[in-house]
N, C-alpha and C positions, 0 to 999 in steps of 0.2 A: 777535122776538128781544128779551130781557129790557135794557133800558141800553141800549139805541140810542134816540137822541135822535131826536125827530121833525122829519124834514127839512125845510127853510125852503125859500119857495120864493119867485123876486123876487130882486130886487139890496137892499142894507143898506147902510149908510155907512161900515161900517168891514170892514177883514179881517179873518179866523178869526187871521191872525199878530197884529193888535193886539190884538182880542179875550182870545187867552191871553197876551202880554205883561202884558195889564192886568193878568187874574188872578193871574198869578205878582206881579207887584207890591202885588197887595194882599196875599196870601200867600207867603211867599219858600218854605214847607215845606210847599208845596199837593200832595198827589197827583194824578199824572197824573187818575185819576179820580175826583177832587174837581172840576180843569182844567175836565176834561170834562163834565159835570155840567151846571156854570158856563157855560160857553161853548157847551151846545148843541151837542156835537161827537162824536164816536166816540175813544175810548180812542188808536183806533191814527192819529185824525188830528191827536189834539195832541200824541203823540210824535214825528209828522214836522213838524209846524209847530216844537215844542221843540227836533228836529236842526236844521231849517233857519236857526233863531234862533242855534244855538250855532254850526254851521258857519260863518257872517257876523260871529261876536265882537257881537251884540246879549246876547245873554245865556251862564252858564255854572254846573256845577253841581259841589258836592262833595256825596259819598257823609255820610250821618250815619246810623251804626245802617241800618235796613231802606231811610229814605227819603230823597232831595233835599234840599239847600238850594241853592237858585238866586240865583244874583245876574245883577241886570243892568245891562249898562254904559249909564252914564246920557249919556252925552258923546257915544255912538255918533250920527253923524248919518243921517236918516232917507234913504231907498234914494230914491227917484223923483226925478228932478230939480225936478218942481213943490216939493217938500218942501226944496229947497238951502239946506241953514245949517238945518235945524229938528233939534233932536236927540230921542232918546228921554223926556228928561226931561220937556221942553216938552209934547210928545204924552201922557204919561201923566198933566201936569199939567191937562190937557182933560179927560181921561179920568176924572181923580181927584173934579175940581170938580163935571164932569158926573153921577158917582154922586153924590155927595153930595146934590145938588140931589135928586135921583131918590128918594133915601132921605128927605131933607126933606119933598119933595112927598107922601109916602104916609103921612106920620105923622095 
């Protein structure tokens, strides 16, 4: 099947929810299948991670022309108790440093 991303197999450090949080934070007018692409995932599993985001007040989107723009609430604090008091911002700023680095390292 053409666009299915090949399956990972093993546990990974982060979640497919962080994972597309990121994305959409690097791009706020990302399409789903751009998302998808990026994160290694199936079309119709970043549209359920995207409702599960929006359902929780992490993220929200208005309609522009054909596509999305997403915002996300940066102040949202993160779900698990180990995580108590960390908010989205904090976590993307990990996220953020850590690409960069990644991008540094391969020049």
């Amino acid at each position: 099947m053409e666009g299915v991303p090949e399956p990972h197999t093993g546990w990974t450090f982060l979640t497919n929810h962080a994972r597309v949080l990121a994305a959409i934070a690097d791009n706020h007018n990302a399409r789903i299948r751009d998302i998808a692409a990026h994160c290694r995932l199936t079309e119709r599993a970043v549209q359920k991670i995207i409702a599960d985001l929006e359902r929780d007040g992490y993220l929200s989107h208005t309609k522009e022309g054909r596509g999305n723009i997403y915002r996300i609430d940066p102040g949202k604090v993160l779900r698990h108790p180990a995580e108590a008091g960390l908010t989205v911002a904090s976590l993307l700023s990990l996220l953020v440093r850590a690409e960069a680095g990644h991008s540094e390292a391969g020049r």
